[in-house]
N, C-alpha and C positions, 0 to 999 in steps of 0.2 A: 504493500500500500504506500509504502514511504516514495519508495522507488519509481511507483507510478506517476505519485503529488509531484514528485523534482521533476519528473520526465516531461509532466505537462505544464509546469512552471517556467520551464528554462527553452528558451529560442533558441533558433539555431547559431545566434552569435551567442551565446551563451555556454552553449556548450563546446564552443570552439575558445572560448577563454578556459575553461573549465580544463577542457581537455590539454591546449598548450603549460596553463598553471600546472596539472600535474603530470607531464613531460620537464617540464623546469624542476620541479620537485626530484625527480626520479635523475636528474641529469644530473644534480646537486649529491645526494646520496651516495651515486654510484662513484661522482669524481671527486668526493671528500678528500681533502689532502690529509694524512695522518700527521700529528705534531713531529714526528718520529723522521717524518720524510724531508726531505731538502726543498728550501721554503723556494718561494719568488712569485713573481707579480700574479695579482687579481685576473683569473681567466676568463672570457666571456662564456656565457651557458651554451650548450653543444658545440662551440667553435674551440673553445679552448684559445691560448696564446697565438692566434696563427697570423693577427697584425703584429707581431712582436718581430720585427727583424732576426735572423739568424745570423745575421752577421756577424765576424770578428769583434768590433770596434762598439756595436750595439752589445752584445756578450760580454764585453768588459766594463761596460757601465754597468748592466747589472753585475757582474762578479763585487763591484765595488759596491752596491746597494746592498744585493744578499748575501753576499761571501763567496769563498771560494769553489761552493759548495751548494749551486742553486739547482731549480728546476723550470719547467716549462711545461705547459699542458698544449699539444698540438691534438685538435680533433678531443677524445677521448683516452689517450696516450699520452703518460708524463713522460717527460724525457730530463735524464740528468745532465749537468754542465761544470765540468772542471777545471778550473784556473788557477794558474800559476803554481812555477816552479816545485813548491811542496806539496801539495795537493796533488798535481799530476805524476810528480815521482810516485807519491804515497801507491797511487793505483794502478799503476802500470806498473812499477820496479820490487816495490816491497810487498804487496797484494798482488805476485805474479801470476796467481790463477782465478781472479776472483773477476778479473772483466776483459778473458780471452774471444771470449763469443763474437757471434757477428748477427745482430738484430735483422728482423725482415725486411728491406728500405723498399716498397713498394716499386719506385723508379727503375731503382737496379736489378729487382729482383727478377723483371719482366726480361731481363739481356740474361742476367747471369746466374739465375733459378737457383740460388745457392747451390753451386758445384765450383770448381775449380780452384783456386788458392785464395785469392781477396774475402769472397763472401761465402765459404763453405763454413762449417762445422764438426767436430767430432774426426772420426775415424778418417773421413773422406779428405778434409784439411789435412788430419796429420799427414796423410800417405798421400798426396798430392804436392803438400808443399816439399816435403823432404826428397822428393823425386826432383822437382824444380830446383831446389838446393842445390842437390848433391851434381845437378848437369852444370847448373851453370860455375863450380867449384871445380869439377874435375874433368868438363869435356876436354879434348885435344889435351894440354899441357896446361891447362889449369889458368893459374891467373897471368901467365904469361900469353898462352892462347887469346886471353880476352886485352888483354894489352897488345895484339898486334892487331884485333879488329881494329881498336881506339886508333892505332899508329898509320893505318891505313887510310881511315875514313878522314883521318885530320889534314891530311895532305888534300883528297879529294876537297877538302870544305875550305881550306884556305887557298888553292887551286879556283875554286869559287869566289871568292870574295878576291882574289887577284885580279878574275878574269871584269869582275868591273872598273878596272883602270881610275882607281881614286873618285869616282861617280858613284853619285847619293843613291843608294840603293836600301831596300828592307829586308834584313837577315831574316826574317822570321821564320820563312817555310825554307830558306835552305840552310838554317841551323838545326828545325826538327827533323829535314827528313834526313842529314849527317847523324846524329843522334839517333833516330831510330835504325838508322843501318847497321849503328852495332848492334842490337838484341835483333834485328833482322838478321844478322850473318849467322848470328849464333840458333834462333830459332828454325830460317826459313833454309839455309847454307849457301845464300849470297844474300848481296846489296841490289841497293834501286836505283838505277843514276838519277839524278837531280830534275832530268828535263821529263822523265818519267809522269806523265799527268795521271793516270790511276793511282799511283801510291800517293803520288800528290793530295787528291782526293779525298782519299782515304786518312792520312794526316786531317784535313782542313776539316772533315765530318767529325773525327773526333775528337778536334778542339772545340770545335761548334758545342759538340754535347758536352763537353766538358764545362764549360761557358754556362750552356743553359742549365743544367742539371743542379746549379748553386741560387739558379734566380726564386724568385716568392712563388713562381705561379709553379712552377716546377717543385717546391716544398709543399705547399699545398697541398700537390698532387700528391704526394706520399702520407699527409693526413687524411683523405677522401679520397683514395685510388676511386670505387666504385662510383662516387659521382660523378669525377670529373674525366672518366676512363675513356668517353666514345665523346668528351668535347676539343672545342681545341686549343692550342696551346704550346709551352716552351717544348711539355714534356712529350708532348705528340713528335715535335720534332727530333729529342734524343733519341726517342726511341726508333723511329725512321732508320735517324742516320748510322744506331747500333747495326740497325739489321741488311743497313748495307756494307757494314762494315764485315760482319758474319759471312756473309755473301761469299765477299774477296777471302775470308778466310778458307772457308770450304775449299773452297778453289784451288788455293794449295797446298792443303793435306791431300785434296783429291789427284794434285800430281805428284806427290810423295809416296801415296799408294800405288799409283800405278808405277814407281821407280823403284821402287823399296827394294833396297837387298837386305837381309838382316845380318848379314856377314858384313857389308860394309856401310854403318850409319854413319851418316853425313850430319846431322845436324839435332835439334831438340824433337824434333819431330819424326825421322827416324828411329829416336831412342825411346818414343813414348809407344810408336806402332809396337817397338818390340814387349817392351811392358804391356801393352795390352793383350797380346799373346801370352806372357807369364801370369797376369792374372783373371784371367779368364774363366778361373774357380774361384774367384772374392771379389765378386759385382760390388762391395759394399766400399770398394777401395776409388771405385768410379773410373778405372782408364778404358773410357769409350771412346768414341768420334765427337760426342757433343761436347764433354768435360775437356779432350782437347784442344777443342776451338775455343774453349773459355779459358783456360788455362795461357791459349796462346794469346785473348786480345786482352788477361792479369798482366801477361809480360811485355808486352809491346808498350801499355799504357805505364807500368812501371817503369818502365826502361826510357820513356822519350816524355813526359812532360815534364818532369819535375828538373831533370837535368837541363833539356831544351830554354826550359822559362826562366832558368838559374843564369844561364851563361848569357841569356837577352839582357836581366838585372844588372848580368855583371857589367854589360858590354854601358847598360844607362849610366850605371854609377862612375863607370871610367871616364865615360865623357865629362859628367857635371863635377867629378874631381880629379883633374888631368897631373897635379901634383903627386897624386897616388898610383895614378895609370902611368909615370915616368921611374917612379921610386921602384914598383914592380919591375919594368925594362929594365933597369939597373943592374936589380937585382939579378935575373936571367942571363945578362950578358956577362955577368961577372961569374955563372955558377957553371951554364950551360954555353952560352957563346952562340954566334951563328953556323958552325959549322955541324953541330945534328939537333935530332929531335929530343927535346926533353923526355924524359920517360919517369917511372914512377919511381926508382929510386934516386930522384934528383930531390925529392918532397924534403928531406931533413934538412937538404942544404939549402932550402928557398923558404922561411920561416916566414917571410913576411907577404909572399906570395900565396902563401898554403891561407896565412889569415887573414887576405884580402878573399881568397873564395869564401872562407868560412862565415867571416862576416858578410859577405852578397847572400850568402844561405841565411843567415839571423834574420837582416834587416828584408829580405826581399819576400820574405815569410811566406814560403811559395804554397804550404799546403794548413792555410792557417787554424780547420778548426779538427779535419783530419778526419777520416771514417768512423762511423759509431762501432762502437762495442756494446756489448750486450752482459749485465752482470751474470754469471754461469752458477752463482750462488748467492743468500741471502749474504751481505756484507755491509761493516760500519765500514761510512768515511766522512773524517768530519765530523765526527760523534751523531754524523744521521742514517737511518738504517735504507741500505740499498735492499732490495726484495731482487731476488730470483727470476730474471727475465727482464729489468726496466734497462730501456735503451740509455748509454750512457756516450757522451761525447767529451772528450778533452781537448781544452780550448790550445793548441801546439802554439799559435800566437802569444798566451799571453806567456807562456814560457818564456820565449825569445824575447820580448821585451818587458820582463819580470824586473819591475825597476830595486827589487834586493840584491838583483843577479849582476847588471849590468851597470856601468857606471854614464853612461849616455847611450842609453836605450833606446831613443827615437833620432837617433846619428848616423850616421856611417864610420864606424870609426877602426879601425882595421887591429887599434891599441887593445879591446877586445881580448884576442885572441896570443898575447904575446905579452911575456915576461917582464921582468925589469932588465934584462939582458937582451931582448930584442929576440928570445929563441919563441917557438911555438908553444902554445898549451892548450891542453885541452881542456873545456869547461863541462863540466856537470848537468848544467842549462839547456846545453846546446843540442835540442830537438828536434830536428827538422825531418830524420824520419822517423819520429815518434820512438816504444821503446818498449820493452816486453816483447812476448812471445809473439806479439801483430806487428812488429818493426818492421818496417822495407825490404822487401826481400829481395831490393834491387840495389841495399844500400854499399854495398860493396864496389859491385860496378858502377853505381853512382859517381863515389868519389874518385874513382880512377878517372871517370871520363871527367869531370868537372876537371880535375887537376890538369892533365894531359892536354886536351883543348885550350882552356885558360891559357895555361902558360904559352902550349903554341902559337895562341892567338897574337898576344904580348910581343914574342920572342919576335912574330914576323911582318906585324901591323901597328901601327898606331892609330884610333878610331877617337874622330872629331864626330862633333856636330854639323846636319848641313846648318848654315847660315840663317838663323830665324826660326829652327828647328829642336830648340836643345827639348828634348824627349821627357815627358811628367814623371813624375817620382811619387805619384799616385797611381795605381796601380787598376784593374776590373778583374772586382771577383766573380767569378764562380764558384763552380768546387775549386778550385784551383787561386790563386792569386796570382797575375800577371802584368807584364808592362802595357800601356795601350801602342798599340801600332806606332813603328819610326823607321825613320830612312837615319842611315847613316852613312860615313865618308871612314873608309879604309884605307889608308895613305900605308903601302909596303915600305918596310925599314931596309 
């Protein structure tokens, strides 16, 4: 009788207040933040924080609001945020199992279905990544192998930047696709010439997605996959250009397969068909066709952004401080000279060079909030309790400019990285490929090629401004933090 009296009392705006009131009710209840849990800003009812920038720079105003140790509600999913220097040691170094995982990022997860090394899990990770490992450590002759791709490719790239005869020109694509050529060599068992417009391509798509995949509307996307799944958008576009990307991979495992000798592997790709044959009784381990091509476009993307965007940084900063771009030269000609290539065992005896890249890596803050993690267990940090499964992110920016750590943080300052003696050192701080068991799996080959390039660049060019050009020292984020687009002038020494 009650039921009826209300039924026949209340209109139909009425019960569309009614109804949304207790939708806001129930949205309230379900997304209680526990005292317990890491605090931060008022979220709106079913949206959650998703006008809240994700940004670096907007993440460090709150870390300064709620500590080092905040939260965010995207959608119906909190997400934790960790900044600075002690904080993010604490949970990557000292809690080295408590936030290995890799959360489900809706965007990426459409490319890369948690399989292959970046976003797998459990068994399938361990025994994916440790195969990746152990090739890129021990294929040919080891790290000398991968130091004559680097010796190689750097000729062909400053051979390049020759052939423009002191004329303003834009490194970008043919410093990445030098750069992808070494984990090309290594992966595919050759290189791409430069005039190559496929590879080209294929570069320019997965910077694009790289680009988009950091903007609002492309975040968004990963709090409302299902809404915003069949609109359009950044993230229609990454995912596009994934799957042209895919494409080109198929392509050539499929003429790996048809070449394949298993008595004489040529490259990662050969080495991974033969594993797929050894375990053919432990599906669980994943060396298929599919986890290949994911495996392969983990290493190509490892292997060529971060280094690519590093030595752009580096090339900005030499320009806007030409005192430092000479003191390097100095250096070089006094250690290595013009008559060969610098190589890796030159690094101790070039201290002020080694921390002129180190510092282009701090200040250039190329990967600043860094892939989420996933707590793999209920854990304190912070004196606030992380629960088993909440998506956690650590902020890699404010690290590097952790103003405890650094003594002019927001500088270029190359002193950084070097003694009272003038020799090299290493810092604690210095995170740029994050740190635990999810660290870079390319960070090795990274700094070889940063070093080896760098200094050849130095050793063979001296790189101005064109005239009315001098290039921003503000950077476009994506996932990624990058220079914006410049022409430059390569004057040969």
């Amino acid at each position: 009788m009650i039921f009826e009296a209300l039924f026949d009392f209340m209109d139909f705006t009425g019960w569309l207040l009614f109804s949304l009131t207790l939708l806001l009710l129930i949205d309230v209840v379900r997304n209680w933040r526990q005292h317990s849990f890491p605090p931060g800003p008022w979220a709106v009812p079913f949206l959650g924080n998703v006008f809240t920038g994700v940004d670096f720079k907007t993440l460090e105003k709150l870390a300064q609001k709620y500590g080092p140790v905040f939260s965010l509600r995207k959608g119906s999913e909190r997400i934790v945020f960790i900044s600075g220097h002690k904080m993010v040691k604490e949970a990557l170094v000292r809690q080295l199992d408590s936030f290995v995982d890799r959360p489900v990022v809706p965007l990426f997860h459409e490319v890369f279905k948690g399989i292959g090394i970046g976003l797998s899990n459990g068994y399938l990770w361990k025994q994916q990544r440790r195969f990746a490992t152990n090739h890129l450590r021990h294929f040919g002759e080891g790290q000398k192998s991968l130091e004559k791709y680097i010796e190689v490719e750097t000729n062909f790239l400053c051979d390049a930047f020759k052939e423009e005869q002191g004329k303003a020109f834009n490194p970008h694509y043919i410093i990445t696709t030098a750069v992808s050529n070494i984990i090309s060599s290594v992966l595919f068992g050759h290189r791409f010439e430069y005039s190559d417009q496929t590879f080209r391509r294929v570069l320019e798509l997965d910077n694009e997605a790289i680009v988009f995949a950091g903007s609002p509307l492309s975040q968004l996307y990963n709090a409302f996959p299902g809404l915003l799944k069949h609109l359009p958008g950044p993230h229609q576009t990454v995912l596009g250009n994934y799957q042209k990307i895919m494409t080109f991979l198929k392509k050539e495992v499929e003429k790996h397969q048809e070449e394949w000798n298993p008595d004489d592997p040529r490259d990662f790709i050969d080495v991974y068909l033969a594993e797929m044959e050894k375990k053919k009784k432990d599906p669980q381990a994943g060396f298929n066709l599919e986890t290949l091509q994911v495996c392969i476009l983990d290493l190509i993307e490892a292997g060529t952004e971060s280094v690519a965007t590093t030595l752009r940084w580096a090339l900005v900063y030499m320009m806007h401080y030409p005192e430092i771009q000479e003191k390097v030269q100095a250096e070089i000609d006094g250690v290595v000279g013009q008559s060969r290539q610098p190589t890796v065992a030159d690094r101790p005896n070039l201290p002020y060079t080694d921390a002129v890249i180190h510092e282009t890596q701090r200040i250039g803050n190329i990967v600043p909030i860094g892939f989420p993690k996933m707590a793999s267990k209920d854990s304190i940090l912070g004196g606030y309790l992380i629960p088993k499964g909440t998506t956690v992110n650590t902020i890699l920016a404010s690290v590097l400019v952790d103003t405890k750590e650094w003594a002019t943080p927001d500088i270029f300052n190359p002193e950084h990285f070097l003694d009272s003696e003038g020799q090299f050192r290493r810092r604690e701080s210095f995170l740029p490929f994050s740190a635990g068991k999810r660290v870079c799996l390319g960070e090795h080959l990274a700094r070889m090629e940063l070093f080896l390039l760098f200094t050849s660049f130095l050793q063979r060019f001296t790189f101005s401004p064109v005239p009315g050009e001098m290039p921003s020292l503000e950077g476009v984020l994506g996932f990624t933090y990058s220079p914006n687009e410049f022409r430059i002038l390569a004057e040969p020494r």
